[in-house]
Backbone as ProteinMPNN parsed JSONL, in Angstrom:
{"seq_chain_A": "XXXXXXXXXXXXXXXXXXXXXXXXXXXXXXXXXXXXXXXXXXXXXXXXXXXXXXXXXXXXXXXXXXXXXXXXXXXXXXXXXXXXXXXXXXXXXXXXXXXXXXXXXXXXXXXXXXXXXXXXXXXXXXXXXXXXXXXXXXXXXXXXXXXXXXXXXXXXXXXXXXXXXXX", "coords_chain_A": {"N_chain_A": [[2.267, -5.248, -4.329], [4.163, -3.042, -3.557], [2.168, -1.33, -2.767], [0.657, -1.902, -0.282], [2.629, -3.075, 1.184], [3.488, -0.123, 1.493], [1.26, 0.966, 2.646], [0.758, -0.612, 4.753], [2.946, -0.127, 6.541], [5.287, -1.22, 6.793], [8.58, -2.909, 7.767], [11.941, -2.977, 6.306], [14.151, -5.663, 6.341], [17.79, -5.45, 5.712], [20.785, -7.022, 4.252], [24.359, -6.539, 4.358], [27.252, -7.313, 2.052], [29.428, -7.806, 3.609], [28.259, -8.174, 5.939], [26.918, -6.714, 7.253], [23.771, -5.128, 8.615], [20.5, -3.498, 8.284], [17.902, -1.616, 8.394], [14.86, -0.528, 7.391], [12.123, 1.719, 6.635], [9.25, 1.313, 5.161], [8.262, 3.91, 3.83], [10.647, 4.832, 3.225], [12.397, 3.015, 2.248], [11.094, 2.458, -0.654], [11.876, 3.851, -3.477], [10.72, 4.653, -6.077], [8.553, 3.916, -8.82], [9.86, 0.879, -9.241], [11.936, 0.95, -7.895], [14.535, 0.744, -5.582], [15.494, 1.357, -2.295], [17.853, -0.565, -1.558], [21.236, -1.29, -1.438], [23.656, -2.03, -3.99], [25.192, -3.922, -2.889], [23.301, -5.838, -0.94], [20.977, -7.682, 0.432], [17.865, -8.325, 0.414], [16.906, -9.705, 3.426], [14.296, -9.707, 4.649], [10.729, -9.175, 5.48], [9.035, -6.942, 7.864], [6.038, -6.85, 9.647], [3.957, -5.283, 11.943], [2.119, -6.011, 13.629], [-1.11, -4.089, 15.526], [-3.403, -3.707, 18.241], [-6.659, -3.225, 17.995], [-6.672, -2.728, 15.35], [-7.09, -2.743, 11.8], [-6.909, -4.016, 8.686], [-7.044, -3.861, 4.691], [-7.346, -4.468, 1.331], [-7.403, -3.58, -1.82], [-7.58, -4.499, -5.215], [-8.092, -2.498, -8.481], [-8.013, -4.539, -11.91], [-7.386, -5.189, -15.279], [-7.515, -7.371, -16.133], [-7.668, -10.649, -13.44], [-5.127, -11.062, -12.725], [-3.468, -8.884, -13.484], [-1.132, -6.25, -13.292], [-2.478, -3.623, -11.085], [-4.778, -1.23, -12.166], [-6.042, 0.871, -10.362], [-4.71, 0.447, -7.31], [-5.377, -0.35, -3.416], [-4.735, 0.591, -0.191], [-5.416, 0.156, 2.77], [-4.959, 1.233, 6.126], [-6.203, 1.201, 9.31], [-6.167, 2.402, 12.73], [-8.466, 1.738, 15.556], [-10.283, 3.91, 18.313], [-12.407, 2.859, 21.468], [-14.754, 3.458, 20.501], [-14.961, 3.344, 18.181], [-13.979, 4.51, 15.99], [-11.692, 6.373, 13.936], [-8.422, 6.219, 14.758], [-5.679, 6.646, 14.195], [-4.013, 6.724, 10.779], [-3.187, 4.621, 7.636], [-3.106, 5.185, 4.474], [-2.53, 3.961, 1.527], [-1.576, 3.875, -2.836], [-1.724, 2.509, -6.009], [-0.423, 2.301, -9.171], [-0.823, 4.407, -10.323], [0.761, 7.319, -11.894], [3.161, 7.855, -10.363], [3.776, 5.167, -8.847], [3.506, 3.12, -6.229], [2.109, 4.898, -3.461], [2.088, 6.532, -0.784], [-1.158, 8.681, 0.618], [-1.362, 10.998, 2.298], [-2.938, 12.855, 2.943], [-5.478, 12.171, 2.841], [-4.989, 10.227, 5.016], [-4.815, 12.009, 7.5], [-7.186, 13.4, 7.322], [-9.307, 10.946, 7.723], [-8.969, 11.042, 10.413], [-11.081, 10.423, 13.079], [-13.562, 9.026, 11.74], [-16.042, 7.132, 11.434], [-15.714, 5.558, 9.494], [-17.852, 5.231, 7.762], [-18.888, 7.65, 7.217], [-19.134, 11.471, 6.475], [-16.805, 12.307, 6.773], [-15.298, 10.276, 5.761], [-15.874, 10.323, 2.899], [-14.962, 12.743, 2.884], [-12.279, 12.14, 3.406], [-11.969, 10.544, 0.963], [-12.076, 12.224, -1.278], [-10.313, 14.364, -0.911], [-7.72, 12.475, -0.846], [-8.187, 11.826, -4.052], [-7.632, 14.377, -4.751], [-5.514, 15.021, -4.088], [-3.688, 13.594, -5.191], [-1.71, 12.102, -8.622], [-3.052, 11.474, -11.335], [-3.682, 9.239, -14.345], [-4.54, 9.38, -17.799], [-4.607, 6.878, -19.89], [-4.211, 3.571, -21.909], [-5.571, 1.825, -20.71], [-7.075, 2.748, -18.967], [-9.445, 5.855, -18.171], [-8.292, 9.639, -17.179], [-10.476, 10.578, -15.198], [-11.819, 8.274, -14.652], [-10.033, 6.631, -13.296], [-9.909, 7.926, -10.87], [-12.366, 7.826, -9.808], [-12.596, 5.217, -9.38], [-11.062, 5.61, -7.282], [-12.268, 6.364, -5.481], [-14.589, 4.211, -4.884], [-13.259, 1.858, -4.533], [-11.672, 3.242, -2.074], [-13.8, 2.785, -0.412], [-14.595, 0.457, -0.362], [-12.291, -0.848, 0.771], [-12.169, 1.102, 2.997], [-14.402, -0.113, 4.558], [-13.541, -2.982, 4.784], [-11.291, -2.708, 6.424], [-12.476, -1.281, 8.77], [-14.159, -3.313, 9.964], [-12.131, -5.302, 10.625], [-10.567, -4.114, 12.477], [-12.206, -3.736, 14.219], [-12.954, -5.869, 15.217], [-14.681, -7.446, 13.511], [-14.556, -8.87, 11.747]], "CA_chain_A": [[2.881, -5.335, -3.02], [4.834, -1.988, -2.714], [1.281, -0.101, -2.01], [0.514, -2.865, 0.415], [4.047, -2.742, 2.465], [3.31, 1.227, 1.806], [0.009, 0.964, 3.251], [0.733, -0.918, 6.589], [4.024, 0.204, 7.274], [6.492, -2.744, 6.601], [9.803, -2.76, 7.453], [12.477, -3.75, 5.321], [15.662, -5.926, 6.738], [18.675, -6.044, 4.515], [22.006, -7.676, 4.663], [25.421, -6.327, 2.966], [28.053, -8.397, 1.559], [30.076, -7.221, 4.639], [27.929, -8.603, 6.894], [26.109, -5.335, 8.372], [22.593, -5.138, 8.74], [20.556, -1.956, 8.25], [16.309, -1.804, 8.585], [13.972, 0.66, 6.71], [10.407, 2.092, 6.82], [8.303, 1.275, 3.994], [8.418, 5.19, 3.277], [12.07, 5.194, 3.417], [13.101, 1.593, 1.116], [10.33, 2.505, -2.026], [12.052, 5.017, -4.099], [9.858, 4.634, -6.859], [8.555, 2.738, -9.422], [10.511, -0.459, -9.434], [13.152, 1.59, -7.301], [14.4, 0.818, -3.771], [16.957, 1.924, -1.511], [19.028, -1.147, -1.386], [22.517, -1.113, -2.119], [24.327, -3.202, -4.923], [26.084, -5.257, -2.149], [22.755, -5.887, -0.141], [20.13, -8.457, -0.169], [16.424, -8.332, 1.273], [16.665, -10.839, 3.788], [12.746, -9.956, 5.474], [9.795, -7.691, 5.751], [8.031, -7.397, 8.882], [4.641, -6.19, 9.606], [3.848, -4.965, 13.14], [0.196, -6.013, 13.902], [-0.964, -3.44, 16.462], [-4.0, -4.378, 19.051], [-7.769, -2.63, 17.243], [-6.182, -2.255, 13.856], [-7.111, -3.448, 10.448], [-6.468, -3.22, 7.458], [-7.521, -4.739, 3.751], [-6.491, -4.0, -0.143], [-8.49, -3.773, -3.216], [-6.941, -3.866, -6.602], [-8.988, -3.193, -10.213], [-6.848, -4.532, -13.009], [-8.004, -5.552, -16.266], [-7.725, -9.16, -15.861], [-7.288, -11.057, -12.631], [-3.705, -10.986, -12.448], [-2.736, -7.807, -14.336], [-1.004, -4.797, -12.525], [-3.617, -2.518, -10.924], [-5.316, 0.484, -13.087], [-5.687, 1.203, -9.324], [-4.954, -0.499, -6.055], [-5.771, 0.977, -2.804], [-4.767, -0.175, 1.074], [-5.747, 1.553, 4.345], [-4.971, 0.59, 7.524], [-7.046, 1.843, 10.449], [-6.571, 1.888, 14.396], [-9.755, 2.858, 16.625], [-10.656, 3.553, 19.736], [-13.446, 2.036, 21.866], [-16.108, 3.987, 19.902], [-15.141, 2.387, 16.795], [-13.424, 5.381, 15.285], [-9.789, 6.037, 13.331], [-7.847, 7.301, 15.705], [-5.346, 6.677, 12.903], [-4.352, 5.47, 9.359], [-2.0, 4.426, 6.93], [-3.462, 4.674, 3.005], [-1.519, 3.978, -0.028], [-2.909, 3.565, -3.422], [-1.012, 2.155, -6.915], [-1.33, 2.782, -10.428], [-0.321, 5.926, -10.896], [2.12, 7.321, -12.574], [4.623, 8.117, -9.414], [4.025, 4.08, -8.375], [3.283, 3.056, -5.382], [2.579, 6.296, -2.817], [0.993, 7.122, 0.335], [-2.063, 9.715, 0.626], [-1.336, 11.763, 4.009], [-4.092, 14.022, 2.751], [-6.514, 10.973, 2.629], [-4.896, 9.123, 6.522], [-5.531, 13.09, 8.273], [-8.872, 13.659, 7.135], [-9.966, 10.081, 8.102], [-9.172, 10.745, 11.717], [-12.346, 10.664, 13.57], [-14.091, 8.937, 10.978], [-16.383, 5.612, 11.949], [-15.5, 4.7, 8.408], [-19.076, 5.355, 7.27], [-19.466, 9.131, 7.439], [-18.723, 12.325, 5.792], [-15.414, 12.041, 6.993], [-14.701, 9.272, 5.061], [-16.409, 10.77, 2.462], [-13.931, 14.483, 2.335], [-10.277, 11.887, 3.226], [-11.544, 10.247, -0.645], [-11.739, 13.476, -2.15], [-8.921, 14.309, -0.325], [-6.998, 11.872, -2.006], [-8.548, 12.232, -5.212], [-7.715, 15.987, -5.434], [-3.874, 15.037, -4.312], [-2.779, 12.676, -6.301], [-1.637, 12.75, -9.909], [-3.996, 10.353, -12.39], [-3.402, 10.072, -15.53], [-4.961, 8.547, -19.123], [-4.011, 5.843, -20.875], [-5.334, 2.783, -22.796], [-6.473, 0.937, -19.823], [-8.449, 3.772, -18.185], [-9.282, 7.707, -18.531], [-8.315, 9.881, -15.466], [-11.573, 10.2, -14.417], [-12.016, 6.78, -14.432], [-9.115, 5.962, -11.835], [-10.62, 8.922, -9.752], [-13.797, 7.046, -9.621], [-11.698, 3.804, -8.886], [-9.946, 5.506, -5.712], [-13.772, 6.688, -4.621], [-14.993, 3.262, -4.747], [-12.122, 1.332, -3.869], [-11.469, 3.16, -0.733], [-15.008, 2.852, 0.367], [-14.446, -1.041, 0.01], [-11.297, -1.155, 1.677], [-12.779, 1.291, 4.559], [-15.763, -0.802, 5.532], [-13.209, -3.908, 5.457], [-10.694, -2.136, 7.909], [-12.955, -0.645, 10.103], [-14.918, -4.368, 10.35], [-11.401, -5.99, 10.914], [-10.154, -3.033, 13.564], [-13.693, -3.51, 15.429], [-13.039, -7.676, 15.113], [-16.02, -8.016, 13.184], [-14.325, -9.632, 10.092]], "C_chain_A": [[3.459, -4.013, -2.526], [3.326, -1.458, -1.812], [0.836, -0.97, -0.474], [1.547, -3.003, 1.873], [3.93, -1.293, 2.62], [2.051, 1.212, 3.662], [0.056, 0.533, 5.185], [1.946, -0.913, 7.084], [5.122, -0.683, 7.923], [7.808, -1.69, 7.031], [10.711, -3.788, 6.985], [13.419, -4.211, 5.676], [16.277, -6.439, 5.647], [19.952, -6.357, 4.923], [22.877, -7.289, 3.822], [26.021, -7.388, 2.826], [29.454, -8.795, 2.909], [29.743, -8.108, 6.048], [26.825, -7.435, 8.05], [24.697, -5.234, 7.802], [22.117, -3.851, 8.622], [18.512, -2.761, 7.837], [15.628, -0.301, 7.977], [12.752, 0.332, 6.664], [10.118, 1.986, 5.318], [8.836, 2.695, 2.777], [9.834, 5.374, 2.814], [13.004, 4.117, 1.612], [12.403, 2.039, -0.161], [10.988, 3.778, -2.149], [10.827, 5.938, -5.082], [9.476, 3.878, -7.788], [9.601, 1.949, -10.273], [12.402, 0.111, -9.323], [13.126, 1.583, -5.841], [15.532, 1.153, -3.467], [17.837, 1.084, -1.414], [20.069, -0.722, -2.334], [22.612, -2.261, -2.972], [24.539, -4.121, -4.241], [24.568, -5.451, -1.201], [21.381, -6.437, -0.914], [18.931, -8.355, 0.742], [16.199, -9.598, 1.91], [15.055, -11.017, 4.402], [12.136, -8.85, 5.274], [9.073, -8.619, 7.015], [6.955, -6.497, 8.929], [4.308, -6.012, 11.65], [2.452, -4.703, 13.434], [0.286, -4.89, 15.4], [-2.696, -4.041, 17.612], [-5.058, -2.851, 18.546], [-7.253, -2.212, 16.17], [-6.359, -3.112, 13.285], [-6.753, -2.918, 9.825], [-6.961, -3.833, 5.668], [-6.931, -3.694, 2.585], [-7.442, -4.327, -1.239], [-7.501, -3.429, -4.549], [-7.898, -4.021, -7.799], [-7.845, -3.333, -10.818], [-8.1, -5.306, -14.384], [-8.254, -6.949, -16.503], [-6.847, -9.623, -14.372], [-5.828, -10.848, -11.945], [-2.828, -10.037, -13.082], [-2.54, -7.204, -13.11], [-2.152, -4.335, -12.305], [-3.665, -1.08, -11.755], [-5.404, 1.131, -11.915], [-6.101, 0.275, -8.621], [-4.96, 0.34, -5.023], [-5.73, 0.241, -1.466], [-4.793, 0.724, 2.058], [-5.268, 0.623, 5.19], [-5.015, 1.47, 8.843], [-6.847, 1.555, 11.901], [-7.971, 2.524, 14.981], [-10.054, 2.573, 17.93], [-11.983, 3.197, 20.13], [-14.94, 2.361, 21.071], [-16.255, 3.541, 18.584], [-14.242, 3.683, 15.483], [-12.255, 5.737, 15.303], [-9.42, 7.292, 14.247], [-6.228, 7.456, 15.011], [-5.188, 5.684, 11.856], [-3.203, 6.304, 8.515], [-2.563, 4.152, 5.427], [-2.122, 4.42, 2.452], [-2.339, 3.325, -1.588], [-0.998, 2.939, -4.897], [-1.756, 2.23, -7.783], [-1.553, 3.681, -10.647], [0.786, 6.436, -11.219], [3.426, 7.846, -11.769], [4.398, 6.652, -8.659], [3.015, 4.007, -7.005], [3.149, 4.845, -4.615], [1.776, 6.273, -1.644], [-0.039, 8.1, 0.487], [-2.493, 10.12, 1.72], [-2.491, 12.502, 4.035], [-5.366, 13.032, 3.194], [-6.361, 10.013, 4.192], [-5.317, 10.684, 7.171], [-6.732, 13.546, 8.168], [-9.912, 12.171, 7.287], [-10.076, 10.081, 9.631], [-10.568, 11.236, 12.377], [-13.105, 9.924, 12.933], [-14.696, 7.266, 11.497], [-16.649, 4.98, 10.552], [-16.68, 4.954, 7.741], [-20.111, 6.542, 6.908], [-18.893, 9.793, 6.417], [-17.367, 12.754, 5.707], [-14.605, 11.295, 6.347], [-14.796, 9.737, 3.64], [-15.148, 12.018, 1.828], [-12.239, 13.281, 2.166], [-10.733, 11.048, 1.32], [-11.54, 11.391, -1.294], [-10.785, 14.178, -1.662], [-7.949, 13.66, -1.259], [-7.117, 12.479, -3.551], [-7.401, 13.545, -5.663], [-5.93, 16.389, -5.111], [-3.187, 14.45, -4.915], [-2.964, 12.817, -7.801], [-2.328, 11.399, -10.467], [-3.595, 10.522, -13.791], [-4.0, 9.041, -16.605], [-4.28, 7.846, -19.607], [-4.814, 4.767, -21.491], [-6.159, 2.105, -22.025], [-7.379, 1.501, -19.116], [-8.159, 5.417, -18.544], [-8.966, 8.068, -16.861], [-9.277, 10.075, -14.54], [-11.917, 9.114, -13.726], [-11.743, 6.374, -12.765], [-9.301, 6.953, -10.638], [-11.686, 8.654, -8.987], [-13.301, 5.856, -9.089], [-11.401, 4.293, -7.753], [-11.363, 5.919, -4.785], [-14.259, 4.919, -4.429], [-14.271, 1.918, -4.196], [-11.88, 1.92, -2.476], [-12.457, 2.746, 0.094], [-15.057, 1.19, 1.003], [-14.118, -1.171, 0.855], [-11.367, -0.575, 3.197], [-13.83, 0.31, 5.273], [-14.979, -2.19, 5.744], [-12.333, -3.363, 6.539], [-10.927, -1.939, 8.672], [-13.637, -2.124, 10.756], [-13.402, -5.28, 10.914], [-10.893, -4.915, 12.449], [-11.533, -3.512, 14.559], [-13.741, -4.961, 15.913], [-14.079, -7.889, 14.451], [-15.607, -8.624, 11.769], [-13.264, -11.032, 10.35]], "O_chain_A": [[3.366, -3.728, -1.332], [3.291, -1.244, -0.6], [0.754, -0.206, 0.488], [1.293, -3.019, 3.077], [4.199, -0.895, 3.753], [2.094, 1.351, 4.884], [-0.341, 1.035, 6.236], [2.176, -1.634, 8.055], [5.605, -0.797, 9.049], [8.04, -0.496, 6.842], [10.56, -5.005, 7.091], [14.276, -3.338, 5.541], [15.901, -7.311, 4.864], [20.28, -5.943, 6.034], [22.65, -7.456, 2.624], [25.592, -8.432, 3.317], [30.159, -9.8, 2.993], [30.516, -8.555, 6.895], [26.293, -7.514, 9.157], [24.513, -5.259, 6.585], [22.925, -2.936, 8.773], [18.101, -3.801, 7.322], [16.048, 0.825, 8.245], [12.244, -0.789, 6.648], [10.761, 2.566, 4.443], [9.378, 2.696, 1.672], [10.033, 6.196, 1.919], [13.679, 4.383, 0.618], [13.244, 2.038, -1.059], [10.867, 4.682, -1.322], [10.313, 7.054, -5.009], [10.111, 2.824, -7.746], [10.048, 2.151, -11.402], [13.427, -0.065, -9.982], [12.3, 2.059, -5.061], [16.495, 1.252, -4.228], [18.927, 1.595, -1.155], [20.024, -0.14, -3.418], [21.92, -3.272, -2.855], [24.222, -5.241, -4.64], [24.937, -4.868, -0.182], [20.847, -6.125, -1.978], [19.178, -8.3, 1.947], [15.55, -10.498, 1.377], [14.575, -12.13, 4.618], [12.643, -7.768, 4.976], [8.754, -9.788, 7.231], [6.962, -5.445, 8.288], [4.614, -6.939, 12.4], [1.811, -3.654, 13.484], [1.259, -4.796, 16.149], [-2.846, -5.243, 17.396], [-4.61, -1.706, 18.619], [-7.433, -1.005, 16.009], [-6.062, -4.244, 13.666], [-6.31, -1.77, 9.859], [-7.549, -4.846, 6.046], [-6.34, -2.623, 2.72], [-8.119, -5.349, -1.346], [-6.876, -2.395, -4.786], [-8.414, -5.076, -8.168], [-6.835, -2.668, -10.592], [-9.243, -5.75, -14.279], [-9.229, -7.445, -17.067], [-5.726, -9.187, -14.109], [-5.603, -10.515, -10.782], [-1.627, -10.256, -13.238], [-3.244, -7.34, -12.109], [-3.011, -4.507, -13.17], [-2.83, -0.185, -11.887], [-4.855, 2.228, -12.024], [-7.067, -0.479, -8.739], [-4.689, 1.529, -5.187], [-6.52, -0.695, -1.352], [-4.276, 1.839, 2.128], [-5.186, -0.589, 4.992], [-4.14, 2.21, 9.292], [-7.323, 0.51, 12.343], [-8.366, 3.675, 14.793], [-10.102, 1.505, 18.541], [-12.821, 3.184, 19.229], [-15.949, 1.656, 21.078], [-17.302, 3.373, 17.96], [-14.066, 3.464, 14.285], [-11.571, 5.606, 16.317], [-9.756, 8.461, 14.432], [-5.592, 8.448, 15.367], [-5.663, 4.555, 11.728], [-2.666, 7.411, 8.487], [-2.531, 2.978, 5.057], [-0.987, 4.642, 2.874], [-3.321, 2.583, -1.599], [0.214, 3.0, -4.687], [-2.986, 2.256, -7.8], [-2.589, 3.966, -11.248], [1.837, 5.958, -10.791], [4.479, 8.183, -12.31], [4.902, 6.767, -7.542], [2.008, 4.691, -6.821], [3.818, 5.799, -5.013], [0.613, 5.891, -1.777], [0.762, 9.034, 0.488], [-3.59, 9.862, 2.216], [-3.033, 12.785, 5.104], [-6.171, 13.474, 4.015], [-7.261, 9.261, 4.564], [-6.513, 10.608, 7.451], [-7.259, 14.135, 9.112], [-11.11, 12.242, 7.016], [-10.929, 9.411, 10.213], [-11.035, 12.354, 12.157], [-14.041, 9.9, 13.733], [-13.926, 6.376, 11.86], [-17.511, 4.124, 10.351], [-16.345, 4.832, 6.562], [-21.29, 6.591, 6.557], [-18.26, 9.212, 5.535], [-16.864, 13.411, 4.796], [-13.391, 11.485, 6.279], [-13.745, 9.574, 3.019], [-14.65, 12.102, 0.705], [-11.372, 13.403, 1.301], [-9.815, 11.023, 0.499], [-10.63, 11.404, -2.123], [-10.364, 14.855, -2.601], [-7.465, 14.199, -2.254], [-6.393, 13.319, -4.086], [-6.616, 13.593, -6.61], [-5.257, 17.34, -5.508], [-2.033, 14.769, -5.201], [-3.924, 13.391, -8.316], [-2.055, 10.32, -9.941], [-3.259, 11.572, -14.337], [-3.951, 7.851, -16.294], [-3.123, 8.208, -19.816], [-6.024, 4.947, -21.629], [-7.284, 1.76, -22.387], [-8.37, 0.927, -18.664], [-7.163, 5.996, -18.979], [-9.16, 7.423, -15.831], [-9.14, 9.855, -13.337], [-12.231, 8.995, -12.542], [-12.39, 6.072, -11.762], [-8.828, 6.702, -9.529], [-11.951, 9.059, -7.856], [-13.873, 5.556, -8.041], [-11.415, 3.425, -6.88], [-11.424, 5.77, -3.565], [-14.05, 4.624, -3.252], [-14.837, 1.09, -3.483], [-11.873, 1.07, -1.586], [-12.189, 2.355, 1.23], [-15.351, 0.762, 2.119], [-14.779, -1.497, 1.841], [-10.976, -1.129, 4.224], [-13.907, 0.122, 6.487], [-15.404, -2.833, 6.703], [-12.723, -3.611, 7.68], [-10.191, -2.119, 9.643], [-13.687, -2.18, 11.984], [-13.709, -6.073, 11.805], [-11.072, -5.478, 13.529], [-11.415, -3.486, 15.784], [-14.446, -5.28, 16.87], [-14.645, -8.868, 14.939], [-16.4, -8.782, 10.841], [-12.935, -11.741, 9.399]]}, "name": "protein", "num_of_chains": 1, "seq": "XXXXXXXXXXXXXXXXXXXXXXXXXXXXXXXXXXXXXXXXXXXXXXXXXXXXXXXXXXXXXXXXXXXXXXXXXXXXXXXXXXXXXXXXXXXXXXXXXXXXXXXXXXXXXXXXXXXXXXXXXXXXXXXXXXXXXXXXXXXXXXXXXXXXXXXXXXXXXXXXXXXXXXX"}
């Protein structure tokens, strides 16, 4: 879920003990892994999601079995204009060793992109070549490098088919 509320740009309403209210950006509430900005005295009363009008968005996670944590998970979310192309976007990927994160390198090099091009193509190696990967028993770093190539490709062709209405 964090890369997910990363990904499409949740916000977070919380409530103190006080009675005072206070709202945060996705970017803002995830510290890090299995770290958020609330206070001691303050409880997560909501997340909202702010559908926008030609925007999708979709999520892919590999994990080792159905319901395990992701080795990597990976969510875009795409607006476009009439031509069918990101006019912008919101990645985030999980399963790496800084948690949840966004990949700005990977939403600016998609702009322009009809999801199906070379464009799409440079924002995964983009990613790739910004984010930190790392080995362990469940995958090598290659591996999960190869995971965020194939995984985004998914998650682009469902975004751009949900952004266009075609899903």
């Amino acid at each position: 879920m964090p890369a997910v509320t990363l990904g499409l740009g949740a916000r977070f309403h919380l409530l103190s003990a006080a009675g005072q209210t206070r709202v945060l950006d996705a970017d803002d509430f995830l510290i890090g892994p299995l770290e958020t900005a609330r206070a001691d005295d303050e409880i997560l009363t909501h997340v909202d999601f702010a559908p926008a009008a030609a925007t999708g968005s979709a999520y892919r996670k590999w994990g080792l079995v159905t319901d395990a944590l992701p080795v990597v998970g990976f969510c875009m979310k795409v607006t476009v204009d009439s031509a069918g192309r990101c006019t912008s976007a919101r990645i985030a990927l999980s399963g790496l060793p800084a948690g949840a994160q966004r990949a700005p390198a990977g939403e600016s090099a998609l702009t322009g992109s009809d999801g199906q091009d070379a464009k799409l193509d440079a924002a995964l190696e983009a990613i790739v070549a910004s984010v930190e990967v790392q080995s362990d028993k469940w995958a090598e770093a290659g591996y999960r490098q190869q995971l965020i190539r194939t995984l985004g490709r998914e998650v682009a062709a469902e975004a751009f088919a949900r952004a266009r209405g075609r899903a």
